[in-house]
TORPA-4810 file (N, C-alpha, C, O; in nm, 3 decimals):
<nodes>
NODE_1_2.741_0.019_0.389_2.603_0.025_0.345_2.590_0.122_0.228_2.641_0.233_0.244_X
NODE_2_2.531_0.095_0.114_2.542_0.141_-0.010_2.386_0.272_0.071_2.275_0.231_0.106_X
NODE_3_2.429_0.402_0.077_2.353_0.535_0.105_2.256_0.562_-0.011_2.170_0.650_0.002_X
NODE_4_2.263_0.506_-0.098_2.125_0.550_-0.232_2.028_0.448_-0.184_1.919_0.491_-0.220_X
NODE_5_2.011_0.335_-0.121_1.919_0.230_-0.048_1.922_0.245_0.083_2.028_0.248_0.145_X
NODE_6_1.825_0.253_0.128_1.741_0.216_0.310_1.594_0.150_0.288_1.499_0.164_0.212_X
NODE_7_1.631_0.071_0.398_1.521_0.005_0.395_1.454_0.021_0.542_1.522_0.046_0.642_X
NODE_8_1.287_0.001_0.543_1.268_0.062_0.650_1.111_-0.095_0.618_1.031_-0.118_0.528_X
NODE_9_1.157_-0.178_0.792_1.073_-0.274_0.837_0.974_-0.262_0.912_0.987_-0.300_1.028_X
NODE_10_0.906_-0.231_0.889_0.794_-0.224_1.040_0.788_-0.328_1.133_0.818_-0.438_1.086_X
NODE_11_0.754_-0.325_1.267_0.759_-0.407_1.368_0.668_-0.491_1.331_0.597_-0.457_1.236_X
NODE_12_0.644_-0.629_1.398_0.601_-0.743_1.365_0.617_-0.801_1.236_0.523_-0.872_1.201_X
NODE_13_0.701_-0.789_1.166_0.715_-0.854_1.082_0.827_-0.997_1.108_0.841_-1.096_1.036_X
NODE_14_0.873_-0.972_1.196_0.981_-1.043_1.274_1.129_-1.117_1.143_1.225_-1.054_1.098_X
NODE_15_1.095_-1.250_1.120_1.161_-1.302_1.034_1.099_-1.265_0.862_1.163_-1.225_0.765_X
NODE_16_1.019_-1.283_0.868_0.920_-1.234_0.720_1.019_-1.153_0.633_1.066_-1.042_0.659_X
NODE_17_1.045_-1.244_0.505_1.136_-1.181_0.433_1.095_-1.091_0.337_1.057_-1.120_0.223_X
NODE_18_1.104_-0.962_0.392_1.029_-0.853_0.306_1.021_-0.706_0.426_0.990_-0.698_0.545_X
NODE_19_1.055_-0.628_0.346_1.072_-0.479_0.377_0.912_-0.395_0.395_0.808_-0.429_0.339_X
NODE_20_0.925_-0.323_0.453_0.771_-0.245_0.443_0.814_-0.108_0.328_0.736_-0.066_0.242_X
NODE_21_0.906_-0.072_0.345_0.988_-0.017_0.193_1.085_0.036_0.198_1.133_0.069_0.307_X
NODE_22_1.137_0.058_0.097_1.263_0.111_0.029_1.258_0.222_-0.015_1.159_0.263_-0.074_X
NODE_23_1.383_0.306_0.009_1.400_0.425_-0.081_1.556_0.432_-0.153_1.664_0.468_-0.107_X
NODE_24_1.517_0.383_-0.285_1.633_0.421_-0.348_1.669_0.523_-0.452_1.605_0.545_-0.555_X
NODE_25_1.752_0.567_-0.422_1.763_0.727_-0.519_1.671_0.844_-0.446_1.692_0.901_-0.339_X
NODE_26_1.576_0.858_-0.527_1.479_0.940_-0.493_1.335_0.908_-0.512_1.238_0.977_-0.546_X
NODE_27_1.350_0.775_-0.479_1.219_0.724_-0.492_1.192_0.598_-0.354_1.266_0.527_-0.285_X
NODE_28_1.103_0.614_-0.361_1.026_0.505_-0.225_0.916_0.449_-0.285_0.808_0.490_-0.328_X
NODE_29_0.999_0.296_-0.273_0.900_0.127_-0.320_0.833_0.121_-0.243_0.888_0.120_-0.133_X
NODE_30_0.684_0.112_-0.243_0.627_0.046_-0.069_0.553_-0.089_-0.138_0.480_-0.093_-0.237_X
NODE_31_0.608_-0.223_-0.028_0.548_-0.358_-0.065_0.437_-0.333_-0.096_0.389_-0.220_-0.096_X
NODE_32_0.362_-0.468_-0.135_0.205_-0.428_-0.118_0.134_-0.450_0.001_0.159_-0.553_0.065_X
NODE_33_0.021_-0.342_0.054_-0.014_-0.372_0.150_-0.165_-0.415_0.157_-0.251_-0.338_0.115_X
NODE_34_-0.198_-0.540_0.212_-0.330_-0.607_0.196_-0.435_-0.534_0.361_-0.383_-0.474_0.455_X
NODE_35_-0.518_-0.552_0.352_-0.607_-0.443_0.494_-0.707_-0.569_0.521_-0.826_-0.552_0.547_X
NODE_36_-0.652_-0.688_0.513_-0.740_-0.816_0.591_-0.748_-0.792_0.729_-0.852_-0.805_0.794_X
NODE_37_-0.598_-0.743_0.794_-0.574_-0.784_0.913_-0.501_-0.654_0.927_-0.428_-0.605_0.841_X
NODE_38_-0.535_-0.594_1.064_-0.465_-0.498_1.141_-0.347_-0.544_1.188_-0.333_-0.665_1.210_X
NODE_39_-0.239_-0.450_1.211_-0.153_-0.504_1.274_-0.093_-0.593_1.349_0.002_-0.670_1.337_X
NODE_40_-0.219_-0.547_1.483_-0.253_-0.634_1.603_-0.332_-0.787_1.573_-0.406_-0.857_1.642_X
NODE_41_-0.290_-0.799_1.469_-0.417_-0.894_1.426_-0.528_-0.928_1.379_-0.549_-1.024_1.305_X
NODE_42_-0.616_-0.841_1.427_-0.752_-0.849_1.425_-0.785_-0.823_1.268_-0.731_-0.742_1.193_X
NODE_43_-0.893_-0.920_1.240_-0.934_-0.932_1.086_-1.070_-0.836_1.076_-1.147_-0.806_1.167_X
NODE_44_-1.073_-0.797_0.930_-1.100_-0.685_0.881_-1.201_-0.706_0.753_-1.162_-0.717_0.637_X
NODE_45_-1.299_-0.708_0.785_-1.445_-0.754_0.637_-1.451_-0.619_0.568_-1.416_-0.517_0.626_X
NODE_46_-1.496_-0.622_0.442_-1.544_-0.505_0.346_-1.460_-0.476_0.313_-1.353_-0.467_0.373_X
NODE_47_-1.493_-0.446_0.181_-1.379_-0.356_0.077_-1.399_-0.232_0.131_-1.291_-0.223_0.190_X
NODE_48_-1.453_-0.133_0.155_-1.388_-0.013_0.229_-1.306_-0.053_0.316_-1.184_-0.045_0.303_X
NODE_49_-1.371_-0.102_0.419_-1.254_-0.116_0.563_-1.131_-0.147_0.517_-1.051_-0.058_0.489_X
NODE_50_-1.098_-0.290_0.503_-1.005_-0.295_0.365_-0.896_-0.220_0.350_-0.790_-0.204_0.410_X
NODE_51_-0.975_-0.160_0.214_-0.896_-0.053_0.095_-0.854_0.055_0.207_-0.738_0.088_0.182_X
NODE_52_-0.910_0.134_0.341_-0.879_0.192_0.422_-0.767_0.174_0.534_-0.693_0.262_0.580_X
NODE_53_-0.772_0.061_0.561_-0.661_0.003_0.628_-0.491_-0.035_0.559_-0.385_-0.042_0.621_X
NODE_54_-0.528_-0.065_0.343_-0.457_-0.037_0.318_-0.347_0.096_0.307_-0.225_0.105_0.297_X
NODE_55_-0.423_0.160_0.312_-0.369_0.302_0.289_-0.326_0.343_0.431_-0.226_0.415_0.427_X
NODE_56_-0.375_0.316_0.568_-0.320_0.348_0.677_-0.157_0.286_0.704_-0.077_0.314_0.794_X
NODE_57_-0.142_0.174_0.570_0.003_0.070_0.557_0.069_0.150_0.495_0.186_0.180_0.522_X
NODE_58_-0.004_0.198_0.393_0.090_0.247_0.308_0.165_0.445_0.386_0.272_0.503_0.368_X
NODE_59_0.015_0.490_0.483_0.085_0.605_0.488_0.241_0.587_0.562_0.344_0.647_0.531_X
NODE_60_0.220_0.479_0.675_0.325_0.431_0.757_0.419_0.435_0.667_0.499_0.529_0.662_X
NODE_61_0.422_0.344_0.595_0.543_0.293_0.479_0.643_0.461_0.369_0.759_0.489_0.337_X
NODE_62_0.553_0.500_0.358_0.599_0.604_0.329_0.620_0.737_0.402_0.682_0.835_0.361_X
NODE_63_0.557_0.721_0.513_0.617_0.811_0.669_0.762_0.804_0.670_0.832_0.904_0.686_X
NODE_64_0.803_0.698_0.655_0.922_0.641_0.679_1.076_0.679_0.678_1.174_0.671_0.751_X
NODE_65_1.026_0.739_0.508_1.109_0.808_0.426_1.087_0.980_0.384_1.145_1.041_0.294_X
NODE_66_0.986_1.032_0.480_0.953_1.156_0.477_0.837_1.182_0.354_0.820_1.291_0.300_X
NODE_67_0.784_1.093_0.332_0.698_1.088_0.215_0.556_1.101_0.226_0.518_1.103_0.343_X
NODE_68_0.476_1.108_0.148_0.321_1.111_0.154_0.285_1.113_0.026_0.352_1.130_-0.075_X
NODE_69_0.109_1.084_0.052_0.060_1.063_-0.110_0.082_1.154_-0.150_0.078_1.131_-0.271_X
NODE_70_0.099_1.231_-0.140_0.145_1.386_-0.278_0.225_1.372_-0.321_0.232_1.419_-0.435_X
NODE_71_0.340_1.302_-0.272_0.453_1.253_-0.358_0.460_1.124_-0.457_0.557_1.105_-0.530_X
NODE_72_0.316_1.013_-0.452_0.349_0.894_-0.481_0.278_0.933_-0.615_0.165_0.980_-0.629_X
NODE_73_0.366_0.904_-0.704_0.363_0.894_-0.872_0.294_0.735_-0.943_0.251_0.727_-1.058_X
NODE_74_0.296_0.649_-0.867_0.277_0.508_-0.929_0.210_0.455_-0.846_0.254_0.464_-0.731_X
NODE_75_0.054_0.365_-0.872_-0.004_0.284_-0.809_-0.059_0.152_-0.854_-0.136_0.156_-0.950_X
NODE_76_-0.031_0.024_-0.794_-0.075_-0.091_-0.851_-0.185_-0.132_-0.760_-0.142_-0.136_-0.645_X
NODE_77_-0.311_-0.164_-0.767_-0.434_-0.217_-0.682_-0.459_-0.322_-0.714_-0.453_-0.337_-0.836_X
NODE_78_-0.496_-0.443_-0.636_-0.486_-0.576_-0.674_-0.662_-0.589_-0.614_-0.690_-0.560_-0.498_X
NODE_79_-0.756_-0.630_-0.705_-0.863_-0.637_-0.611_-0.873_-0.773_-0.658_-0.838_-0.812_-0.770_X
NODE_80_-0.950_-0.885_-0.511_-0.979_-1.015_-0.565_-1.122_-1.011_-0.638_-1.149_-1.127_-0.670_X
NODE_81_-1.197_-0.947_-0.666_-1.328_-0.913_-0.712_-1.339_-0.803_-0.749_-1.335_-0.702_-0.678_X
NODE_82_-1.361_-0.814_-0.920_-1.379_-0.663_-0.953_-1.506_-0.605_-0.955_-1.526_-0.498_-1.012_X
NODE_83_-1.604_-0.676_-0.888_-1.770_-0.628_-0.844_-1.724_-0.492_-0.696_-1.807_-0.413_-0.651_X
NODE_84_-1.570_-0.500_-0.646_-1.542_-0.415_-0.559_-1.471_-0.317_-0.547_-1.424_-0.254_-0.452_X
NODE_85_-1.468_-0.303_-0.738_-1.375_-0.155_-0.726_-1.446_-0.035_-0.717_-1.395_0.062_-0.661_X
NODE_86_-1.607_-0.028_-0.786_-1.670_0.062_-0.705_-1.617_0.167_-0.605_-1.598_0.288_-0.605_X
NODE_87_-1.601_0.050_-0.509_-1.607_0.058_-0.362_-1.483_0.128_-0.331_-1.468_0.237_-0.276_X
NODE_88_-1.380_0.029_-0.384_-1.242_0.059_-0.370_-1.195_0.192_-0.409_-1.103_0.259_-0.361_X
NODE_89_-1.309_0.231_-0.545_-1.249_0.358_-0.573_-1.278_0.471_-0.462_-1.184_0.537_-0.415_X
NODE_90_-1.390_0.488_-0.427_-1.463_0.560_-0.328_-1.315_0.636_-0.261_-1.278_0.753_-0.257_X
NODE_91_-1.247_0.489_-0.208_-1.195_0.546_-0.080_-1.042_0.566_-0.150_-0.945_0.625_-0.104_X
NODE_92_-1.052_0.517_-0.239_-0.865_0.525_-0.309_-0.887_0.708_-0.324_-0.822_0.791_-0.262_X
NODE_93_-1.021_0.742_-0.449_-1.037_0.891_-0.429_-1.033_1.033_-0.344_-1.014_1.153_-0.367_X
NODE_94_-1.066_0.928_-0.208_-1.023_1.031_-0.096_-0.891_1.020_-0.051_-0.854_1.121_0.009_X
NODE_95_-0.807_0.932_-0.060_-0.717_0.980_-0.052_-0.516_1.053_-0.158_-0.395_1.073_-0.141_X
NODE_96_-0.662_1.058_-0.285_-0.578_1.099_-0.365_-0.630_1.215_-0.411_-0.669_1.204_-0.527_X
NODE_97_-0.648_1.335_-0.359_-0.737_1.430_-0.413_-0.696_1.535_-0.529_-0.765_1.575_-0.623_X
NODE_98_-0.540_1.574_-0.487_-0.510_1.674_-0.611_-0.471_1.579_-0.732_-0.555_1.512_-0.793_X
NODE_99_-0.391_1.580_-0.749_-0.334_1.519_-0.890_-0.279_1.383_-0.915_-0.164_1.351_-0.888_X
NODE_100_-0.361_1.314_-0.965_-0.360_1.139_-0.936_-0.258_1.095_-0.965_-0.238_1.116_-1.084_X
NODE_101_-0.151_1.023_-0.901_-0.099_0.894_-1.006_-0.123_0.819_-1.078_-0.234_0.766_-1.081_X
NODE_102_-0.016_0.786_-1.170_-0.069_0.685_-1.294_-0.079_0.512_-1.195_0.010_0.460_-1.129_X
NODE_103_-0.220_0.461_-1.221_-0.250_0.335_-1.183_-0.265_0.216_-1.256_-0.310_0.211_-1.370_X
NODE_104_-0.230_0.130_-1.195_-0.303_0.003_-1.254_-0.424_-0.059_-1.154_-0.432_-0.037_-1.033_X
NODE_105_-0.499_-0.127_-1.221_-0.597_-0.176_-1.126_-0.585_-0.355_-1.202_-0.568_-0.386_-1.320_X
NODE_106_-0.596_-0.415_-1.118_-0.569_-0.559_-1.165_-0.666_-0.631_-1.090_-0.704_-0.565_-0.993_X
NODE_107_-0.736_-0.774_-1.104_-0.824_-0.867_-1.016_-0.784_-0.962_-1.049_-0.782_-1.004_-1.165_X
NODE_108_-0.736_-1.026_-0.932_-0.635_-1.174_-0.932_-0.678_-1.220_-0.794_-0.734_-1.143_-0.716_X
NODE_109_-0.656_-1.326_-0.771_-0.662_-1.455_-0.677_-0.551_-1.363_-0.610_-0.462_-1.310_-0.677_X
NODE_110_-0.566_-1.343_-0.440_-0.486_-1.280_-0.394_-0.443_-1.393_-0.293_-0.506_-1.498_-0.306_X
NODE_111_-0.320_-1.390_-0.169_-0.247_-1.438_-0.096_-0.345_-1.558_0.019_-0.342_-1.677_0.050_X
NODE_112_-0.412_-1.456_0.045_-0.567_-1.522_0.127_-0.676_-1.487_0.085_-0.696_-1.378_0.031_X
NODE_113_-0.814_-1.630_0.115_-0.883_-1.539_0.055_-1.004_-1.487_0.126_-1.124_-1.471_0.104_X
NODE_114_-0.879_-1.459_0.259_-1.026_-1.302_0.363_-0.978_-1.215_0.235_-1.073_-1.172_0.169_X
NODE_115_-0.875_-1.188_0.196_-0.803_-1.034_0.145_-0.885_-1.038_-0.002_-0.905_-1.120_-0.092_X
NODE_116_-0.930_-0.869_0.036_-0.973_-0.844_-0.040_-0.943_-0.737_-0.200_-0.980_-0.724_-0.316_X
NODE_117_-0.836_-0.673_-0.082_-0.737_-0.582_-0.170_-0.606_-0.547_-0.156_-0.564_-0.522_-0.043_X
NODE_118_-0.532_-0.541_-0.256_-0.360_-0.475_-0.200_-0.365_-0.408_-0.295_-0.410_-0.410_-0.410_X
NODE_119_-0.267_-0.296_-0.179_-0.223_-0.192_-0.278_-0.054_-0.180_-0.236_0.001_-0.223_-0.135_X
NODE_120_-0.003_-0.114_-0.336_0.124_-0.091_-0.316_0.166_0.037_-0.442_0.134_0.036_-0.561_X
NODE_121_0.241_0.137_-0.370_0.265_0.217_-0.463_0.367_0.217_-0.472_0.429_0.113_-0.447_X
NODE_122_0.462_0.387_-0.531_0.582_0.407_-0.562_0.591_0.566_-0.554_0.528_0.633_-0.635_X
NODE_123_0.662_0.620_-0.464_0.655_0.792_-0.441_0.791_0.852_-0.470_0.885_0.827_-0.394_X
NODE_124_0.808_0.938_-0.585_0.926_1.014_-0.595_0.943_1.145_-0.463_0.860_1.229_-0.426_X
NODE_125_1.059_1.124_-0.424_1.076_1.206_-0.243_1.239_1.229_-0.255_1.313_1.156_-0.188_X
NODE_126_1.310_1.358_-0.363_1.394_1.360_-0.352_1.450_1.405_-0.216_1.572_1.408_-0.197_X
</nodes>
């Protein structure tokens, strides 16, 4: 096993070809994570709830690798409606409070269309 890559799956993903993230070198990829649906299933209305549930993916994802937002340098936000970044920002702001990463914010036709937002970042964690 090449030691500069680990990959780290979260449960239920079962066959689903895709990692919940990676850390290679000194950095940790986290997929993107959409906040339609809780873990357990259960579906999820509003861009807060949402954008909040994303970030409960992403803290996991970067738990993983000993990481947290203080470490994540790079953020991509996918909103399907940009009448909801408002919103989105609200809660992206709380949980980025000292010193922001550089973002993109994008509005595209997303995977489904309950989903309202994904996010996925990138955290340097030597």
């Amino acid at each position: 096993m090449n030691h500069m890559k680990r990959v780290y799956k979260r449960e239920g993903l079962g066959s689903f070809p895709i990692s919940t993230s990676v850390k290679a070198g000194d950095y940790v990829y986290t997929s993107g994570h959409g906040g339609y649906r809780r873990p357990d299933g259960e579906e999820l209305e509003g861009i807060e709830t949402q954008t909040r549930q994303c970030f409960k993916g992403l803290e996991e994802a970067l738990k993983a690798f000993e990481a947290g937002f203080e470490d994540v340098v790079k953020v991509n936000v996918y909103l399907a409606r940009a009448e909801d970044f408002r919103e989105m920002n609200k809660v992206y702001g709380s949980v980025f409070t000292g010193d922001h990463p550089a973002r993109t914010t994008v509005v595209s036709d997303l995977v489904s269309p309950k989903m309202l937002v994904e996010i996925e970042c990138v955290a340097y964690k030597p």
